[in-house]
C-alpha positions as CSV (number, residue, x, y, z in Angstrom):
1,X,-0.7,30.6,37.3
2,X,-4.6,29.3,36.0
3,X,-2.9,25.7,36.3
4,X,-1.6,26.2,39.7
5,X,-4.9,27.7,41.0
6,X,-6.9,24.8,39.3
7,X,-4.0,22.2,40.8
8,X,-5.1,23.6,44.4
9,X,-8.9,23.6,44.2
10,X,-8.3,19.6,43.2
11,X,-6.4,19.3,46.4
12,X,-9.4,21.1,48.3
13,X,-12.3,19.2,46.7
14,X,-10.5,15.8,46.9
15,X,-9.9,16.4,50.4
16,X,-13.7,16.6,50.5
17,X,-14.7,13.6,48.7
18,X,-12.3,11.8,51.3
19,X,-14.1,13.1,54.0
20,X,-17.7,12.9,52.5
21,X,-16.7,9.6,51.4
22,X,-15.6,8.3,55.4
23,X,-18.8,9.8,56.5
24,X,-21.0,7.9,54.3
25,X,-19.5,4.9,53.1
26,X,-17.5,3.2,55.6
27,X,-19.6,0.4,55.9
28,X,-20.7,0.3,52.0
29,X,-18.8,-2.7,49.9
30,X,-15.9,-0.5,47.8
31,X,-17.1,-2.2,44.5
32,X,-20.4,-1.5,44.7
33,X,-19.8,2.0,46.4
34,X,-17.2,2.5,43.3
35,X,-20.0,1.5,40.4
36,X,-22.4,4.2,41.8
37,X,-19.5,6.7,42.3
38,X,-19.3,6.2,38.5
39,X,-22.5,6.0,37.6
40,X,-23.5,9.4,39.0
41,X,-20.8,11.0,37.5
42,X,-20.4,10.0,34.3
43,X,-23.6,11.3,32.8
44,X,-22.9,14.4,34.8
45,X,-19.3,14.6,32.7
46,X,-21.3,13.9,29.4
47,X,-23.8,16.7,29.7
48,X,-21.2,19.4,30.7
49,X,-19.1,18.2,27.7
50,X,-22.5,18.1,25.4
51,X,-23.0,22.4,26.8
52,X,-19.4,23.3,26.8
53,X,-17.8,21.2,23.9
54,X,-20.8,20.0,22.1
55,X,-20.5,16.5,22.7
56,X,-17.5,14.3,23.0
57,X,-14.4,15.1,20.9
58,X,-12.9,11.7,20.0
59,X,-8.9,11.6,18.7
60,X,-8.6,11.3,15.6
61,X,-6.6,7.9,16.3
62,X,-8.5,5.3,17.2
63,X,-5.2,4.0,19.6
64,X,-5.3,6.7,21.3
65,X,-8.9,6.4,22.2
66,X,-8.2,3.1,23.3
67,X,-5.1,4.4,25.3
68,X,-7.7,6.6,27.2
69,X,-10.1,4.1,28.0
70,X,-7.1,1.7,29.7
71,X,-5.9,5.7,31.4
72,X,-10.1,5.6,33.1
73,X,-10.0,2.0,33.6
74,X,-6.6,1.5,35.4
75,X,-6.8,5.3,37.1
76,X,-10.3,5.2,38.0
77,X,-12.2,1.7,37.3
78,X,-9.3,-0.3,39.3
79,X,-7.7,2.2,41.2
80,X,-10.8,4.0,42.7
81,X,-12.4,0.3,44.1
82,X,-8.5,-0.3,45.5
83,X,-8.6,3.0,47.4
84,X,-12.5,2.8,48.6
85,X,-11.1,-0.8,50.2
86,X,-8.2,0.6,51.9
87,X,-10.3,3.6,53.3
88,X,-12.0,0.1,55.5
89,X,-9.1,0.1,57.4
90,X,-8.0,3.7,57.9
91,X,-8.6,6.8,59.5
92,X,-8.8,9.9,57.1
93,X,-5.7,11.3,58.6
94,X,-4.0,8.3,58.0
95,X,-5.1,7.8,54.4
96,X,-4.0,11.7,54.2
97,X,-0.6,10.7,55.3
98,X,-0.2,8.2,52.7
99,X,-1.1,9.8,49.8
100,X,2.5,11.3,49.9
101,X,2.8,8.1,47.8
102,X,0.9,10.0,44.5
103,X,3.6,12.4,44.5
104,X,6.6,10.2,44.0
105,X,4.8,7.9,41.6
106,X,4.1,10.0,39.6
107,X,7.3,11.9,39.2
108,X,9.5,8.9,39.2
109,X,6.9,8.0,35.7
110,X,7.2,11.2,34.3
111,X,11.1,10.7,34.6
112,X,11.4,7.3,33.1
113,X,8.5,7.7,30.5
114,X,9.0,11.5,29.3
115,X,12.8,12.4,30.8
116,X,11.0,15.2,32.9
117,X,12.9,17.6,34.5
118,X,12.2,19.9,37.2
119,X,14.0,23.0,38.2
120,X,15.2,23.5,41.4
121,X,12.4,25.6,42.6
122,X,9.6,23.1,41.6
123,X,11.9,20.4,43.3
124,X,12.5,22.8,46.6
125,X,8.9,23.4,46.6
126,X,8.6,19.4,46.4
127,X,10.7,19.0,49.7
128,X,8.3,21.6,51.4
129,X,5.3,19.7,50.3
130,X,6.9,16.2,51.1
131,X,8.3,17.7,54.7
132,X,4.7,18.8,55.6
133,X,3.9,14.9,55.9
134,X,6.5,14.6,58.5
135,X,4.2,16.9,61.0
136,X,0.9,15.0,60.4
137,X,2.0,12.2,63.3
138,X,-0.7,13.1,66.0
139,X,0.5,13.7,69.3
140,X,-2.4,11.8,71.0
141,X,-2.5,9.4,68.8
142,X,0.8,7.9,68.2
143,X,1.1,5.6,64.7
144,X,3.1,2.9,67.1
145,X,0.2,2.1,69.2
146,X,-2.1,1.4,65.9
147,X,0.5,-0.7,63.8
148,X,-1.8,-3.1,63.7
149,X,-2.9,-6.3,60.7
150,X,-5.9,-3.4,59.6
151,X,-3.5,-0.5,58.9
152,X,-0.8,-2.5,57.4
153,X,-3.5,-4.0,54.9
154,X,-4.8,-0.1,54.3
155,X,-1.8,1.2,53.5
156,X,-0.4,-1.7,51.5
157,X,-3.8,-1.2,49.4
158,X,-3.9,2.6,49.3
159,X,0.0,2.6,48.3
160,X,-1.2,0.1,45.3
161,X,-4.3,2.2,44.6
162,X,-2.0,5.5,44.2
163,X,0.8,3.7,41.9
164,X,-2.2,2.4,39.7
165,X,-3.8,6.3,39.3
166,X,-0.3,7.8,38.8
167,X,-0.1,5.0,35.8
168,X,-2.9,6.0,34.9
169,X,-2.6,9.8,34.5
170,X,0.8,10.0,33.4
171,X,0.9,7.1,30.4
172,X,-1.6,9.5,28.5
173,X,-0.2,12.6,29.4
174,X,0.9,13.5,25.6
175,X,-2.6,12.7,24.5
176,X,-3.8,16.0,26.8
177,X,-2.9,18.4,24.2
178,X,-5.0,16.6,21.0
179,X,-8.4,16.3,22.9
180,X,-10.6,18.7,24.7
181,X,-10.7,18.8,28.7
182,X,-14.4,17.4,29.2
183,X,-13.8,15.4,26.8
184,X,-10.8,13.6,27.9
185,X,-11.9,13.6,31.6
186,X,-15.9,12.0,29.8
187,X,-14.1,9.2,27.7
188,X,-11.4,8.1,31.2
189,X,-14.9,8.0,33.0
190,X,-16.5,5.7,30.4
191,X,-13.4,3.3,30.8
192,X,-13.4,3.6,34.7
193,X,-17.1,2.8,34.7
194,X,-16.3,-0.4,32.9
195,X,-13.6,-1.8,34.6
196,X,-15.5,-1.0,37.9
197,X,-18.5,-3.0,36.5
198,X,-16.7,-6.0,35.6
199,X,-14.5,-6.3,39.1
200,X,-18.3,-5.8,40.9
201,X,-19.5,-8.3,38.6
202,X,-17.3,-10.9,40.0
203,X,-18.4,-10.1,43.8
204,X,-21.0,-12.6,45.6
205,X,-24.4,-11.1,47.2
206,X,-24.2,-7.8,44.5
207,X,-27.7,-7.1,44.5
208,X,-27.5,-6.8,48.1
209,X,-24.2,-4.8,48.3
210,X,-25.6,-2.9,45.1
211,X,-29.0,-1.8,47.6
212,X,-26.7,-1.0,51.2
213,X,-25.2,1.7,48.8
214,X,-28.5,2.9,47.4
215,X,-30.5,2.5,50.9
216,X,-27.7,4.5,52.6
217,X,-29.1,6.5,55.6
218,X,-26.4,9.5,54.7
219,X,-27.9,9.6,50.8
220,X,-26.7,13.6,50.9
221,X,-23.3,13.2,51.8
222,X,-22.9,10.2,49.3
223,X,-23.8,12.2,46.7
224,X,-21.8,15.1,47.6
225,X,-18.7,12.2,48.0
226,X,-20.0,11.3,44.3
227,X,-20.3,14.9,43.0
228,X,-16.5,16.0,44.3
229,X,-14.7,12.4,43.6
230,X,-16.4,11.7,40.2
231,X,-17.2,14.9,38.4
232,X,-15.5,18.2,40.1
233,X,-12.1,17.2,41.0
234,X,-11.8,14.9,38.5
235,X,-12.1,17.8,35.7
236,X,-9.9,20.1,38.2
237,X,-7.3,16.9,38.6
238,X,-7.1,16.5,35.0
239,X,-6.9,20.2,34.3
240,X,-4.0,20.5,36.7
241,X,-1.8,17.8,34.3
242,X,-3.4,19.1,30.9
243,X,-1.9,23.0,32.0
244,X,1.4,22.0,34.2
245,X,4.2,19.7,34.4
246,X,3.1,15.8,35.8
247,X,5.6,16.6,38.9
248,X,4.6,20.1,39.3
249,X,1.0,18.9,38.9
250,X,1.5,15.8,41.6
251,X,3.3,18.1,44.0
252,X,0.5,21.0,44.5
253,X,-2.6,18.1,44.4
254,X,0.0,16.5,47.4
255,X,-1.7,19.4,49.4
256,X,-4.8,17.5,49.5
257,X,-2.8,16.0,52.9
258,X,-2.7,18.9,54.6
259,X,-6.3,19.7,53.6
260,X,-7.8,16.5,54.7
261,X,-6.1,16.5,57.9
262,X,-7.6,19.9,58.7
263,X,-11.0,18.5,57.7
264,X,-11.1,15.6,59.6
265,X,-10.1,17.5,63.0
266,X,-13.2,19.3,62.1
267,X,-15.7,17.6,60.7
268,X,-14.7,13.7,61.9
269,X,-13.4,15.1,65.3
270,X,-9.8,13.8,64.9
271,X,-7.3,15.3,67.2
272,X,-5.9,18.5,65.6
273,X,-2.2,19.1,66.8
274,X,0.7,21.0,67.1
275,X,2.0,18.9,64.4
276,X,-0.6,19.5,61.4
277,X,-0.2,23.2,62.3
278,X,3.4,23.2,60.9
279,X,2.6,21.0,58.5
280,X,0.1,23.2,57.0
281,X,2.6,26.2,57.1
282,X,5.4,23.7,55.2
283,X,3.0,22.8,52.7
284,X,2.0,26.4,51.7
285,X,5.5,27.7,51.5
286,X,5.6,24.5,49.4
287,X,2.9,26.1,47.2
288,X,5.1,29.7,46.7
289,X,7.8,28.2,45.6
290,X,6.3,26.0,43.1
291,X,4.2,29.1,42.2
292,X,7.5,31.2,41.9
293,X,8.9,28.0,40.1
């Protein structure tokens, strides 16, 4: 039940970050917004691990440290800058929509790489989830009219942002019962803040994408983007896959669709319809059964 609840409260505070981070950084360059994501949470990760743990708990094998820093640096470093880009091009309800992708990734990996097997009450539950994305196509807003060069681009970026975090996750997944939480989450930050280093150090005109970030006019709701993406649902995300199944796991963070969509009606005025009203409905008796489950 404690990984369920903690599976749910990711899906909540992600949905936040996503809207903090629409708010704040949709003009900012994904790189160098992705850097100082890291940045601010990383030192945040090592001081709760230093109160809580008393400092990082390394594995004993040095291979599977190593395995941990690729996890951060594919799952966060790479896959974070990938997402931040394809939020350029899309709405939050329509970046909502397409994280149905995580889902599937992730269970199709935890299949082939650790012969997973749901029962049919996690799977049910699945279908619930999954179905509640069929809802989410706004009535005023029809996703025909906006198939455009900018959303195909978005979503072909978001999909490969979500396929590189599911990798991510789910190829350390047997490490999660050898090292502490904080730890775990602390050392996948350290290798995420690497690999987002050495994609920024590649762009042209850093130092002037690097000051946009830092001379933001909406410096509150960047940091609360940074505080929710980087340090809160990242221990609550990792939490979720440490305590349950990957697929259960990727199924109840899926409701981070439903949740989104309900905060961008309200907070980014998009249209709220009849549609994400059922889908919200779907996606909770989605969340029964894979309690029940």
């Amino acid at each position: 039940m404690s990984g369920i609840v903690v599976a749910l409260l990711c899906a909540i505070t992600w949905s936040c970050a996503v809207i903090l981070l629409k708010f704040s950084g949709a003009r900012m360059h994904p790189l160098a917004l992705n850097v100082v994501k890291c940045l601010l949470g990383l030192p945040l990760l090592y001081l709760t691990t230093l109160i809580l743990e008393g400092g990082i708990q390394w594995p004993v094998d040095w291979h599977k440290t190593l395995f941990l820093f690729l996890s951060g640096a594919i799952g966060i470093g790479i896959s974070d800058g990938v997402v931040l880009r394809s939020m350029r091009y899309l709405k939050a309800s329509q970046i909502a929509m397409l994280e149905c992708l995580f889902s599937p990734f992730v269970i199709l990996l935890s299949v082939f790489w650790f012969g997973e097997r749901p029962s049919f009450l996690v799977l049910l539950g699945g279908v619930f989830i999954l179905a509640s994305l069929l809802f989410l196509k706004p009535d005023e807003e029809p996703l025909a009219s906006t198939l455009e060069p900018n959303l195909k681009k978005g979503s072909a970026l978001m999909a490969l942002g979500l396929f590189m975090m599911a990798f991510g996750i789910v190829m350390v997944k047997p490490i999660f019962v050898e090292v502490p939480l904080l730890s775990l989450v602390t050392i996948r930050m350290l290798g995420g803040l690497t690999a987002a280093v050495i994609m920024f150090a590649f762009e042209k005109d850093r130092r002037r994408h690097f000051r946009e970030v830092l001379q933001t006019p909406h410096k509150v709701q960047l940091l609360g983007a940074c505080f929710f993406s980087s340090y809160l649902s990242i221990i609550l995300w990792i939490a979720g896959y440490k305590y349950l199944q990957a697929t259960t796991a990727a199924l109840l963070n899926q409701t981070s669709t439903v949740f989104t969509v309900l905060l961008a009606a309200l907070f980014l005025r998009e249209h709220m319809t009849r549609g994400k009203v059922l889908a919200l409905i779907s996606a909770a008796i989605g969340v029964v059964l894979l309690t029940l489950g």
